[in-house]
N, C-alpha and C positions, 0 to 999 in steps of 0.2 A: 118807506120802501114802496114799489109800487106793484100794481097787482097786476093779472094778465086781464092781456085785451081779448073781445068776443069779434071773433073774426068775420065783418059782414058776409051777406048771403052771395053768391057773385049771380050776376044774373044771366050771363051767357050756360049755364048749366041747366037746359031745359029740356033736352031728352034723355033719359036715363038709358038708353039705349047706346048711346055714340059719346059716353062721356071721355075716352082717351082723344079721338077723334076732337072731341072742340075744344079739350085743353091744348093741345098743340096749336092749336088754328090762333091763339092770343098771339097776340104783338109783343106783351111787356111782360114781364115777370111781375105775377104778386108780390104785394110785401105788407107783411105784418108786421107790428109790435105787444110786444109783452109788456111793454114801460108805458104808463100811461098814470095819469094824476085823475082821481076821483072828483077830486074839488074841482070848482072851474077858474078858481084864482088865476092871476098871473103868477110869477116865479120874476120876484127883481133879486139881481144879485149885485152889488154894489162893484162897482170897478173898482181892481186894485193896480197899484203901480206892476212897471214891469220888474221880473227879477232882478235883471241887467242894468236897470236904472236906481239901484239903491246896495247901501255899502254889504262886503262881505259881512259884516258882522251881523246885518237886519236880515241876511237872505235866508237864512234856517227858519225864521219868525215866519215870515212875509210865504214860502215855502208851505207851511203846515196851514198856514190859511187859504190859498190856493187849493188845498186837497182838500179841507175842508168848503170850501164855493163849489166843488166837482162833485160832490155829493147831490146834487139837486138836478134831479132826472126828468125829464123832458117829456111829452108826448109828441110822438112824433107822425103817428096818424092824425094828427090836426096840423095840416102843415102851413097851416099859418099862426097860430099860435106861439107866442114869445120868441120872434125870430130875431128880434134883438141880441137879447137873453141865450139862444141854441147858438148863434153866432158869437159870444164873449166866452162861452164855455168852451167852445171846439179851440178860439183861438188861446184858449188859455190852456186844455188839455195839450196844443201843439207845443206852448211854450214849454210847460213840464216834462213835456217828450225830452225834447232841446237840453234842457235842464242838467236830465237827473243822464243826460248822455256823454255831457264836457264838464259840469260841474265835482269840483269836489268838496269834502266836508260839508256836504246838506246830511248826508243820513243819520243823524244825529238818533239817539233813542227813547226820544218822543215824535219821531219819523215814523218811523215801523207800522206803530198801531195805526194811524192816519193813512198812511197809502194804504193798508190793506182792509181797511174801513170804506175808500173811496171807491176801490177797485171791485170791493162787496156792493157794495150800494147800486152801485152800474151795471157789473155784469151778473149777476145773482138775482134770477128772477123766474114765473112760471112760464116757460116758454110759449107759443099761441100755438093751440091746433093747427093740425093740418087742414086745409083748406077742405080736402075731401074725407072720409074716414076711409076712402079705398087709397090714400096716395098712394102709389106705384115710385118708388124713388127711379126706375129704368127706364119708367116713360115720360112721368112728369115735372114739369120745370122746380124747381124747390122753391119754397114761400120766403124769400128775403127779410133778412131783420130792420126794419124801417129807421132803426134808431144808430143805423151802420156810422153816421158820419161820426157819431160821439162814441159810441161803442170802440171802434177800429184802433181810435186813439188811445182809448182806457188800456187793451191788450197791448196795445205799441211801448205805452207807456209800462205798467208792469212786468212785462221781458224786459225791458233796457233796466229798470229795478233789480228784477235778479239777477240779471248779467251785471251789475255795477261791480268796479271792484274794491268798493266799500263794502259789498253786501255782507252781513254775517249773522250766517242760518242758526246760529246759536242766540241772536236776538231777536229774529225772526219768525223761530219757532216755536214764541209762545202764541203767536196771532198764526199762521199760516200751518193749521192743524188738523186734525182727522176730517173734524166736521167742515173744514174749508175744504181738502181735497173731495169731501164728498158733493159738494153741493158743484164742484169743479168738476166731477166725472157728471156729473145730471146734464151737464150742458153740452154733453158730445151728442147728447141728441136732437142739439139746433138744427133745422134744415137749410140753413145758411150754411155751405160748401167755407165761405169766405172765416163765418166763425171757428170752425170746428179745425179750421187752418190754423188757426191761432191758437185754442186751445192747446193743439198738440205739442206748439213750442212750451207754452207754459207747463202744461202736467211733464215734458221732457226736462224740462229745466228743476222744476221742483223735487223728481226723481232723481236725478243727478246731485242735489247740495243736501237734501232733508236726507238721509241716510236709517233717522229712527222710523221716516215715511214709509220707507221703501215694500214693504212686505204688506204693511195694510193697502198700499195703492196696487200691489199683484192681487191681493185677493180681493176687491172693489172690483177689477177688471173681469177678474173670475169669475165674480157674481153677477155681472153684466153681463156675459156671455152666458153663460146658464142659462141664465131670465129668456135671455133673446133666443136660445135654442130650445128650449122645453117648452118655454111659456106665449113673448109676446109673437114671436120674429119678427119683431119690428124696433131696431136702432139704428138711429141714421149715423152715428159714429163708431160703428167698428173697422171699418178701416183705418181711420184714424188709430185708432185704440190697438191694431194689429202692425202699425209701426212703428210705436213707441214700442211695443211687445219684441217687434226686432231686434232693435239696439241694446236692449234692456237682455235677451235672450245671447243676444251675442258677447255680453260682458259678465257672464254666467262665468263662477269658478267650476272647477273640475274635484273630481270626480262631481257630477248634477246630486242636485239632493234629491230625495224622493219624491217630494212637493211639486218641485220642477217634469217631472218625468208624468207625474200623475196630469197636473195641468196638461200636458203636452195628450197625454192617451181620454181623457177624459173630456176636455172641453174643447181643444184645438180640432183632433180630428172631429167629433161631432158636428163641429160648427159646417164641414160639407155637407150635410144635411139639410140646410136652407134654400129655402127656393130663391134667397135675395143672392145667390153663391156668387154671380158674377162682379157683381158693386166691390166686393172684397177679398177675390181668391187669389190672386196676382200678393197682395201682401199678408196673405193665410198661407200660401205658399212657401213664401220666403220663410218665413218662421220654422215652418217644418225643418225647411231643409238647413238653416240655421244649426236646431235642434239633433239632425243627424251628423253635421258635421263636428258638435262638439262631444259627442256621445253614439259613434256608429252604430252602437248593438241596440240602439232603439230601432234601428230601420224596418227589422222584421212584424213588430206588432206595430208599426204605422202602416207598413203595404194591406198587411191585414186587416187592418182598420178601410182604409180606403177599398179594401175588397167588399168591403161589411158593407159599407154603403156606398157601392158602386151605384152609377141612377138606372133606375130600369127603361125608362120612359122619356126623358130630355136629351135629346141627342146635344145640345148647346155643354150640358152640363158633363155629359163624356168628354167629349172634345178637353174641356179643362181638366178634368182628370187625367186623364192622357197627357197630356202639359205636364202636368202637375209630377207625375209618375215619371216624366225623360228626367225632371230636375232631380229626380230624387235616384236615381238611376247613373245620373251623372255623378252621383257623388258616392254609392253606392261601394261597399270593400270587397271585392270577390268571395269571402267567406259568408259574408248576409247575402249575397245574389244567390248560394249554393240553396241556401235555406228557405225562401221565398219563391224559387223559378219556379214548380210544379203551378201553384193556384196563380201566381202574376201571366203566365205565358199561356194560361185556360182563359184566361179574362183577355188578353189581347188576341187570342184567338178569334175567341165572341165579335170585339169588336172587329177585325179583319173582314168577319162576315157579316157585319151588319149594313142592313139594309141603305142605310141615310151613307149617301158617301162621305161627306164631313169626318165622319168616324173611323169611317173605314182607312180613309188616306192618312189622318190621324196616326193610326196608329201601323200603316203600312213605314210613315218618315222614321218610323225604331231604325229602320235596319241603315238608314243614311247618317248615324250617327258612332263614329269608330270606336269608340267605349262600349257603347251596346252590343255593338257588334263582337268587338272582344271577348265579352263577357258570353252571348250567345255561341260565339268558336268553339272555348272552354268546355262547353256544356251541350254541346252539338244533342247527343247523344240523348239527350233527355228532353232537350226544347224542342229538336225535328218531330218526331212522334205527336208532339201535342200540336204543332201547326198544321202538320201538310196535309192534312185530308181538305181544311178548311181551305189552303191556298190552292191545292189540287183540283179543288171543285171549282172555286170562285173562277181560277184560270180558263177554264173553259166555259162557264155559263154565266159570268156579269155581265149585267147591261150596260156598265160603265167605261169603254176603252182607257181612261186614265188609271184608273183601278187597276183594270187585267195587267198594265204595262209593270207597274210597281210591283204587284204579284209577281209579275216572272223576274222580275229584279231580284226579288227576295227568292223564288226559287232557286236560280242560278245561283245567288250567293250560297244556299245551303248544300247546291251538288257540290260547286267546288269545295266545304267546309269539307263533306264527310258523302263523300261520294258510292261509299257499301251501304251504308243504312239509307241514301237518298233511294240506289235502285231496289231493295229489299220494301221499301214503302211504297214505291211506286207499282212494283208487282202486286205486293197485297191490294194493294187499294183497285189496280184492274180486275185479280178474279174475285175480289168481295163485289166488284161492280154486277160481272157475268155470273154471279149466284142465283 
């Protein structure tokens, strides 16, 4: 197996003052490798025939020895080194791409353990540092897996593996086991965008046929999320990891178990807590709303939740809140809206008057949305009160003419709603003015 590479020093990093600034200023993206050979030996692998050129009876043989040649890993930060050799493996991983895609009767069951021996060998490794110990994944380019040309194939190949329709995860599942899935989540934290793409098929596919899998890879994910909320904040694959959580959420039976409900109050909402919230909130989002739509009466300790750690300080970070809050509002039952309106329409208040307009316009677009709107008609009575002092004020003294104009949109909409309590507010709020 091979160990991790130490990632040279770069030398364009010489003021510690402007270090976002000269990372952008690079032409190429870095690239690291983790795969690297200690020895300084060559790697000869003897050429073997092709599949296709020798009878159906030899190809299962000729097959297990192929994955056995693909077992021998490459350094690829030497790029001149065994290019012979990096060039008979890539074309040979192409061919068992080919292979195990139109062939049948290879999977035989002295298969099994060999492809996932080979597949271990390659992609199972210590990933390389970050270039910087500050990487910023929102500003800085990601550090490339240098060993991509053999890698890409290894994943190409093992999807079309599990996809076969020879596959059977009852002989499969004495090799592709806890300790596989686990060393399989470790590598969502590749900085390679292109790997962690791939992963995602794979742990989706594995969740999908392994079935005794299933519960240990939700609480693996569980505990990744923890880790990265409590402890590191730093995984580069939760997003990934938050859309397998989709699909996976979405094929949930009914009535939700407890388990389910807790993940969702415990680690989902927390996870808006992150300063990384943007890289991930678009499919942190979906999940919730997933989650509400198969189980309504969770809606109210989610709003709550999201009230709990509304940000004080990141207007970027309102903004998706506010997003976040129309999708969940969209889906919203008139009975959880009854229960939730007081503390949700004090916090869009807040934001209505907040300084940064982003926010403010934010969450002035509520009222251009006819669900919302409905749902505010119903409830006139109780949502006018908490808004209009703030809309009443903002009308007359923002700096913002976009702002003001939205504002009286939204008032006009509420005189027409409920036109005795608009003038009864409007009066209070003149002689509280003249006190």
């Amino acid at each position: 197996m091979s160990s991790a590479a130490t990632t040279p020093p770069s030398v364009d990093k010489v003021d510690g003052f402007s270090r976002k600034s000269v990372r952008k200023a690079k032409q190429k993206r870095s690239q690291s490798s983790s795969q690297f050979r200690s020895q300084g030996k060559p790697i000869e692998l003897t050429p073997l025939p092709l599949l296709k050129d020798v009878s159906a009876q030899e190809q299962p043989e000729l097959f297990l020895k192929k994955l056995q040649q693909c077992c021998a890993v490459f350094d690829f930060m030497d790029t001149l080194s065994d290019l012979k050799m990096k060039e008979y493996k890539r074309s040979t991983l192409n061919e068992l791409v080919d292979y195990v895609t139109v062939s049948r009767g290879y999977l035989t069951e002295q298969a099994y353990p060999e492809v996932v021996k080979m597949v271990s060998y390659n992609i199972f490794r210590t990933l390389p540092p970050s270039e910087s110990n500050e990487f910023d994944p929102e500003e800085d380019e990601p550090t490339l897996e240098a060993s991509w040309p053999h890698l890409q194939l290894v994943y190409e190949f093992f999807i079309r593996f599990l996809e076969s329709q020879e596959f059977q995860p009852s002989i499969a599942k004495k090799y592709i086991d806890q300790k596989f899935v686990l060393q399989l989540l470790e590598l969502f934290d590749s900085e390679d965008p292109r790997e962690r793409d791939y992963l995602k098929t794979v742990l989706h596919r594995i969740y999908g046929k392994f079935l005794g899998l299933r519960a240990f890879i939700r609480k693996q994910i569980n505990n990744i999320f923890l880790r990265f909320v409590y402890e590191t904040e730093h995984f580069n694959g939760v997003a990934e990891l938050l859309e397998i959580l989709g699909s996976i959420i979405n094929g949930f039976a009914l009535p939700l178990k407890a388990e389910h409900k807790q993940f969702l109050v415990k680690v989902l909402i927390p996870l808006h807590t992150v300063r990384s919230l943007s890289l991930f909130h678009a499919q942190l989002a979906y999940c919730i709303v997933q989650f509400l739509e198969k189980d309504p009466a969770l809606t109210e300790p989610v709003i709550r939740g999201l009230l709990k750690f509304w940000p004080k300080t990141c207007s970027q970070k309102e903004v998706m809140f506010l997003g976040e809050l129309e999708e969940i509002l969209d889906v919203i039952e008139p009975t959880q809206f009854v229960k939730i309106q007081e503390p949700l329409f004090k916090q869009i208040s807040r934001c209505v008057s907040s300084p940064h307009f982003q926010v403010a316009e934010r969450a002035l677009y509520y009222w251009n949305n006819e669900y919302i709107m409905s749902l505010i008609e119903e409830n006139s009575n109780v949502i006018l009160p908490i808004m209009f002092t703030s809309l009443y004020r903002i009308s007359k003294e923002h700096w913002n003419p976009a702002i003001v104009a939205l504002v009286y949109n939204v008032l006009k909409a509420f005189m027409e709603m409920n036109s005795t309590l608009f003038d009864e507010l409007t009066s209070t709020y003149k002689s509280d003015r003249q006190r």
